[in-house]
C-alpha positions as CSV (number, residue, x, y, z in Angstrom):
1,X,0.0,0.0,0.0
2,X,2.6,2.4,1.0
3,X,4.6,1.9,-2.4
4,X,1.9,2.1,-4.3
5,X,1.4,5.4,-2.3
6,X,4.9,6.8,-3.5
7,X,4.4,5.3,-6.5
8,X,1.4,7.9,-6.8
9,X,3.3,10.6,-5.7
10,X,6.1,10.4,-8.0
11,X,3.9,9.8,-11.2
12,X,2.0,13.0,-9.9
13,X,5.0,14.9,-9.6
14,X,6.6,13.8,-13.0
15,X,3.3,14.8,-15.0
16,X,3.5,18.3,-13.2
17,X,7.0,19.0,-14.1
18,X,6.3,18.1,-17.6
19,X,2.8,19.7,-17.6
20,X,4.9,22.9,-16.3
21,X,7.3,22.8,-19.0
22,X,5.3,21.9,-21.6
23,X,3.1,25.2,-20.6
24,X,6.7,27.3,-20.4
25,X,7.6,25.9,-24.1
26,X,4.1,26.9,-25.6
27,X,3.6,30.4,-23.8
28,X,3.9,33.7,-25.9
29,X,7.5,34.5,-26.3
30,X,9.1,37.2,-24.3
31,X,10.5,40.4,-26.1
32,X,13.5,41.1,-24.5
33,X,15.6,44.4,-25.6
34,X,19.3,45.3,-26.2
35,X,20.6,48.9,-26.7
36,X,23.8,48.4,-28.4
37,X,26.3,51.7,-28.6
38,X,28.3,51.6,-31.6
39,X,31.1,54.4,-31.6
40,X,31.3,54.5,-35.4
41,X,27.5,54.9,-36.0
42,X,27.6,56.9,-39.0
43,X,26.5,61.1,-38.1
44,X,23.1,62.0,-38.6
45,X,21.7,58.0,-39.0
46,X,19.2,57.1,-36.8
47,X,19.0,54.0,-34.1
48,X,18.8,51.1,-36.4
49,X,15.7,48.2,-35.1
50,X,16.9,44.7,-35.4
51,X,14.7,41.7,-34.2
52,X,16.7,38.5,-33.9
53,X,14.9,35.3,-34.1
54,X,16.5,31.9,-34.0
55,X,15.3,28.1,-33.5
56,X,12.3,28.3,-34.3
57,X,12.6,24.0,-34.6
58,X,8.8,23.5,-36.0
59,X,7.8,20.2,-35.0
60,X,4.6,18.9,-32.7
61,X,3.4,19.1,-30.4
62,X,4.8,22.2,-29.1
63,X,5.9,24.2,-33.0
64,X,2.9,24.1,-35.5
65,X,2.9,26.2,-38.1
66,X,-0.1,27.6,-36.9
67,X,1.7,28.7,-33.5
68,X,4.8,30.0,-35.7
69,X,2.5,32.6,-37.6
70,X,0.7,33.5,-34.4
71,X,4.4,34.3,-33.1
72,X,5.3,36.1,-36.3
73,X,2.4,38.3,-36.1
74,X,3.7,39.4,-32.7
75,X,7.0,40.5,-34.4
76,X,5.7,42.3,-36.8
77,X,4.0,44.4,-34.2
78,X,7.6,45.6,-32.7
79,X,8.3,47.3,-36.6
80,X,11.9,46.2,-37.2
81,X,14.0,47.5,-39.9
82,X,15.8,44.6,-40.2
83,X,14.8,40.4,-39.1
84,X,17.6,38.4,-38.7
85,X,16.6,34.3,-38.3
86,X,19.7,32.7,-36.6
87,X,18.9,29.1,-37.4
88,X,17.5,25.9,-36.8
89,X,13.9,25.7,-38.7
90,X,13.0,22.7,-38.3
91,X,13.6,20.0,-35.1
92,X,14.3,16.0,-35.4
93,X,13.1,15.7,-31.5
94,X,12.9,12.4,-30.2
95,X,9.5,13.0,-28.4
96,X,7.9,14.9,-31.8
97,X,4.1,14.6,-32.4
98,X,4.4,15.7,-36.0
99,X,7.8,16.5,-38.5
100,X,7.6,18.9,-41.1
101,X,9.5,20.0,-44.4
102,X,11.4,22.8,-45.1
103,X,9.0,24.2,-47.2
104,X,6.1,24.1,-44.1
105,X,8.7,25.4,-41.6
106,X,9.5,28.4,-43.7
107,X,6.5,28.9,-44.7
108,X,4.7,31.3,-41.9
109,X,8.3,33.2,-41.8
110,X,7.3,34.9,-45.1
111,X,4.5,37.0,-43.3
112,X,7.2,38.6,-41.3
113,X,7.7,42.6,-42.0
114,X,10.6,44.7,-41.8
115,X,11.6,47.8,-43.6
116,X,15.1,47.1,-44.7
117,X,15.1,43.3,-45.2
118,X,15.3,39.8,-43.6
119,X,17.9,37.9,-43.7
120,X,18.9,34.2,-42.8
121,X,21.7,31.7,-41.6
122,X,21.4,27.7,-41.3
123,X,21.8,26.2,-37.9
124,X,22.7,22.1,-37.2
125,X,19.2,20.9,-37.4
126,X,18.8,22.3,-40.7
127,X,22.0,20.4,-42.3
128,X,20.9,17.0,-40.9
129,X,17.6,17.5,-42.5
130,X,19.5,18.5,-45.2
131,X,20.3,21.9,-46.5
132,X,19.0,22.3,-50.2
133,X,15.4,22.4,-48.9
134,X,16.1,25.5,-47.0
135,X,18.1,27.4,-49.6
136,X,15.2,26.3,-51.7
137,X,12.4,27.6,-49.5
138,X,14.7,30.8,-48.1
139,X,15.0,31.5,-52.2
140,X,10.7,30.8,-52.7
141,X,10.5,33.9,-49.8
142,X,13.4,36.0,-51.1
143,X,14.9,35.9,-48.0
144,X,18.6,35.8,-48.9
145,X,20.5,33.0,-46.8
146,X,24.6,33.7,-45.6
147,X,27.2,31.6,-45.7
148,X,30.1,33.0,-44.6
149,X,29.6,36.3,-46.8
150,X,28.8,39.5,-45.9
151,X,26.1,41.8,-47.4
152,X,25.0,46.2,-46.8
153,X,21.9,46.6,-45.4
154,X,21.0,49.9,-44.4
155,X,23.8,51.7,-42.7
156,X,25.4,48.0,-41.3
157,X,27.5,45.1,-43.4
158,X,25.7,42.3,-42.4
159,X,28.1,39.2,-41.7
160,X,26.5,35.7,-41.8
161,X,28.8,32.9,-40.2
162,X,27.6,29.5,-41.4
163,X,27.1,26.9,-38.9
164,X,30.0,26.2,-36.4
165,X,28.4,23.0,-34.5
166,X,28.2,20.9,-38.2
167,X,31.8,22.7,-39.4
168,X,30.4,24.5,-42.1
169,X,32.0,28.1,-40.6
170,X,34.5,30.0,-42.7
171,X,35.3,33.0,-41.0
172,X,38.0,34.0,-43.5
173,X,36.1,33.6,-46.1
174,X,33.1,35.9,-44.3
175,X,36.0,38.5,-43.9
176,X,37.1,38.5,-47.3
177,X,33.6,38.5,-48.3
178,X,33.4,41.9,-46.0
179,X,36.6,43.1,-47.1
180,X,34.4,44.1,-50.3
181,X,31.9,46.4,-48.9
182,X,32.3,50.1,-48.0
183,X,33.3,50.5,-44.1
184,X,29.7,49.9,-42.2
185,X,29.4,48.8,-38.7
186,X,29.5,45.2,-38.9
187,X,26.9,43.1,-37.2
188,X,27.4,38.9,-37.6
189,X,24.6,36.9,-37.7
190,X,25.6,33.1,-36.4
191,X,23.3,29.8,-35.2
192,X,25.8,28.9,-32.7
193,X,28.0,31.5,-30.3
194,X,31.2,29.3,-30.3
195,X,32.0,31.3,-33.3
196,X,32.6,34.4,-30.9
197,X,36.6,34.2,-30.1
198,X,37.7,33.1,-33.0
199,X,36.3,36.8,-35.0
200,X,39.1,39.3,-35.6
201,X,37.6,41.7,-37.6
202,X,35.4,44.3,-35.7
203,X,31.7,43.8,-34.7
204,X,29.1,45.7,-33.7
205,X,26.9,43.0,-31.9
206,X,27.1,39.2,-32.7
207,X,23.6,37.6,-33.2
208,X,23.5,33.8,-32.0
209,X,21.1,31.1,-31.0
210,X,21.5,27.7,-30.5
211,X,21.7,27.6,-26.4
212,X,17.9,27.7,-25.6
213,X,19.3,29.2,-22.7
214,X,19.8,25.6,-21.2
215,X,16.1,24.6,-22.5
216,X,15.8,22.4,-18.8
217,X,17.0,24.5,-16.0
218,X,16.7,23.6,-12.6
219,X,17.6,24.8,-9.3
220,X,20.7,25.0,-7.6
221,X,21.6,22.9,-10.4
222,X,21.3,24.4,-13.8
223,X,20.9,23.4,-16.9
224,X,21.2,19.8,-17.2
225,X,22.7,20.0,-21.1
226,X,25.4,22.6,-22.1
227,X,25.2,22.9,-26.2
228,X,28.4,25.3,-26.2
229,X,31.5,23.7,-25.6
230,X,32.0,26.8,-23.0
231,X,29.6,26.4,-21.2
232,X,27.7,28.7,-19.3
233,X,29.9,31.3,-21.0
234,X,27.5,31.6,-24.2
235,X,24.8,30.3,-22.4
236,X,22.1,33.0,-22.7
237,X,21.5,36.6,-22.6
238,X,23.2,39.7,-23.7
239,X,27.0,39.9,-22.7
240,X,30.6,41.3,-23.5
241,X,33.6,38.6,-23.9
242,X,36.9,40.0,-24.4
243,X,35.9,42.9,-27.4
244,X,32.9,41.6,-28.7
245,X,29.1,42.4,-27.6
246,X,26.5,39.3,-28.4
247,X,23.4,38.3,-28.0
248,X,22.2,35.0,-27.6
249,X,18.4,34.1,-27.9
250,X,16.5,31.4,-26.4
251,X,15.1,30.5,-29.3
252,X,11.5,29.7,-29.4
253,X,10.9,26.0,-30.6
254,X,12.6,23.0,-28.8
255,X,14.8,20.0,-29.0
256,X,14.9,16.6,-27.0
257,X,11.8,16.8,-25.3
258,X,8.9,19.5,-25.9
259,X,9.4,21.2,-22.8
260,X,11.2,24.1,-21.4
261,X,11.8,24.8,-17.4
262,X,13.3,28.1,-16.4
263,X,14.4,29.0,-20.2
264,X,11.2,30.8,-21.6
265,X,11.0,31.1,-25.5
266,X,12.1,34.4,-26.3
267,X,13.4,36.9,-29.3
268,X,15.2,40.0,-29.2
269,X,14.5,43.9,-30.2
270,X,18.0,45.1,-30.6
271,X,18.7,49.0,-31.1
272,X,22.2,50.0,-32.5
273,X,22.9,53.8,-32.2
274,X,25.7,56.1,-31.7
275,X,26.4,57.4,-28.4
276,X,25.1,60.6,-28.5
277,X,21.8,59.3,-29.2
């Protein structure tokens, strides 16, 4: 009787935790904002918007396309100059409801709105589902996709960092790539923050994902999987290391298990302006 009774108990308390969780990994993501000072900024340009999404990982239960759009429609509201999507489209979870294609996790990304452009890198997920369906639907959406070049956009170069976790990075080439725009503030756009020591050249802000911010963090313990072979270092948030600035989403999809404890789906509003403004 009395192990049947702590059997009760512990069943009880595992379907709250995952109830919990699964609750935290569907809710409305949080906005959370960065003013970034950039010395350089060019005279007379205003603050530049720029909304940083990253793994998005559509699969069920917890990533429909139907939740994606709702999400998107959120964005939109925040009126960003420029979208930058950091990765990871699509999720191969082990405890998935539903997969989907490239084409249906791009799809509710086309809706999104800003006034300069949107642009794109690939994360891990997206090569082991295999890349050509992402170029393919990124190119359906004119929504141009960098690897390891560098385009202008406004008054920034943009510099996209293909996907250190898989070994597709090539910073050189990204800096060669850069070496062939006029001088700009340069902002890199990465799925993974590992890149961040290894950049010489000067940045702005560094725009990475890949973290979830731990995804399953618990007390006095932490998160219970480290995706960035530093550790907490990268884990989350917006930080200095060494000379560069970054910002690291949580994301807003999931991977492993559709749940997320202490690591709330989020996306960023990031300001760059010049420090008189």
């Amino acid at each position: 009787m009395f192990k049947f009774s702590y059997f009760l108990i512990a069943v009880t308390l595992i379907m709250s935790f995952l109830g919990y969780g699964y609750l935290e990994a569907t809710r409305d993501p949080i906005a959370r904002g960065a003013d970034v000072i950039v010395p350089d900024w060019p005279k007379d340009t205003p603050p530049l918007k720029i909304i940083l999404l990253s793994d998005t990982q559509m699969a069920g239960p917890d990533m429909t396309p139907e939740r994606l759009s709702a999400i998107v429609e959120q964005v939109n509201t925040h009126n960003a100059d420029i979208i930058a999507l950091a990765g990871d489209y699509i999720s191969q979870k082990t405890f998935s409801t539903k997969h989907y294609t490239a084409g249906q996790s791009i799809a509710p990304l086309k809706n999104l709105k800003a006034n300069m452009g949107i642009v794109a890198v690939l994360g891990n997920h997206d090569y082991w589902a295999g890349e050509e369906g992402f170029i393919a639907a990124f190119n359906d959406a004119n929504i141009p996709v960098l690897r390891n070049e560098a385009i202008s956009i406004g008054p920034i170069n943009m510099v996209g960092i293909d996907d250190e976790f898989t070994r597709h990075h090539d910073i050189e080439a990204a800096e060669e790539s850069l070496k062939r725009l006029s001088p700009a503030p340069n902002v890199v756009l990465t799925h993974g923050p590992d890149v961040t020591p290894k950049i010489k050249f000067d940045t702005a802000v560094i725009l990475a994902g890949h973290t979830h911010c731990g995804q399953i963090k618990l007390p006095f313990i932490g998160a219970i999987k480290q995706v960035s072979r530093y550790g907490e270092r990268f884990e989350c948030g917006y930080l200095k290391d060494r000379y560069n600035y970054i910002v690291i989403s949580a994301g807003l999809g999931t991977s492993i298990f559709p749940i997320r404890i202490n690591a709330p789906p989020d996306f960023w509003v990031i300001t760059l302006k010049g420090q008189s403004e």
